[in-house]
N, C-alpha and C positions, 0 to 999 in steps of 0.2 A: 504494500500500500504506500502510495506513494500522497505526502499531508503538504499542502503550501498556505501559508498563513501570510497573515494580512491584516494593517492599520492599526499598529501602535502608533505612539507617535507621544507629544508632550502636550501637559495638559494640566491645566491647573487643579488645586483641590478644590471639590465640588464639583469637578465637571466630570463628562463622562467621554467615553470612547466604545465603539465597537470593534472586537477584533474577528476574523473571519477565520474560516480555515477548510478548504475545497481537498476533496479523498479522492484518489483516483479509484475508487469503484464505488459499489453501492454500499453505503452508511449502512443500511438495514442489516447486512451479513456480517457486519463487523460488532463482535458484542459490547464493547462501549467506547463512546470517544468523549475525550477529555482535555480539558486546557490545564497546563500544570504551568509554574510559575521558578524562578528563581533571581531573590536576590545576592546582591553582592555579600560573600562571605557566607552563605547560610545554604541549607541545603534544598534543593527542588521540594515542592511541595503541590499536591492535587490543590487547584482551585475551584474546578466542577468538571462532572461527569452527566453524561448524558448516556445510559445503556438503550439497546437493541429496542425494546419496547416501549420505551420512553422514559423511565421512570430518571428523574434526576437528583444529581447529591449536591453540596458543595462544602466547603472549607465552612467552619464556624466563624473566621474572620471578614466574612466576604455573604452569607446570609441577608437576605435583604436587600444588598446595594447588587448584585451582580445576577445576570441571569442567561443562561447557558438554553439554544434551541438550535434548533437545526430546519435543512431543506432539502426535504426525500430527494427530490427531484434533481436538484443541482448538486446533491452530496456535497452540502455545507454545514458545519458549525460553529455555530457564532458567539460569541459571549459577548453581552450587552452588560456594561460597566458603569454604574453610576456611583456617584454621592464618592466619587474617588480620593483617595489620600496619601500622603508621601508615601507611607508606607504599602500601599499597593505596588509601590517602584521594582521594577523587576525586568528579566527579561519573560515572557510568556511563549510555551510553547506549547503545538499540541499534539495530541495522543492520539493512535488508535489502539484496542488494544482486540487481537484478534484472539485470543485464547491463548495461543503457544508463542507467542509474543509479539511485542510493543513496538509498534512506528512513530516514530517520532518525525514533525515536521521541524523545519528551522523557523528559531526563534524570533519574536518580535519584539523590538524593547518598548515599552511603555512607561514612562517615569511623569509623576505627577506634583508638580513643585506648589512648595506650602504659601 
């Protein structure tokens, strides 16, 4: 599986961003995809999941402000970012994860100045 990600970029606190991420087959076959994040110095961390049947998770820190959906059709997904804050600063990449293992798209940086 091949993941291309799209539209970080800089952005103040309180504002939002969406970031994209287009699969090269079908979303539906793939049991979940995910945006995971890393900041400098710390270690990668799941930000939200989006499994096969839809049901989705997310990070406790990101609850509320963030919201992870997709698009059957175009084999997109998206993570919708609001009410943002420094410490959201990261670079953001995403996942697929097909059972016997993990694609990873290249990352996008998002940094959100206070």
């Amino acid at each position: 599986v091949q993941l291309q990600a799209s539209g970080g970029g800089l952005v103040q606190a309180g504002g939002s961003l969406r970031l994209s991420c287009a699969a090269s087959r079908n979303i539906i076959s793939i049991n979940s995809m995910a945006w995971y994040r890393q900041a400098p110095r710390k270690e990668r961390e799941m930000v939200a999941r989006i499994f096969s049947l839809g049901r989705t998770d997310y990070a406790d820190s990101v609850k509320g402000r963030f919201t992870i959906s997709r698009d059957i059709a175009l084999n997109t997904v998206d993570l919708h970012m609001n009410s943002l804050k420094p410490e959201d600063t990261a670079v953001y990449y995403c996942n697929a994860d097909v059972g016997t293992i993990d694609y990873w798209g290249q990352g996008t940086q998002v940094t959100v100045s206070s």
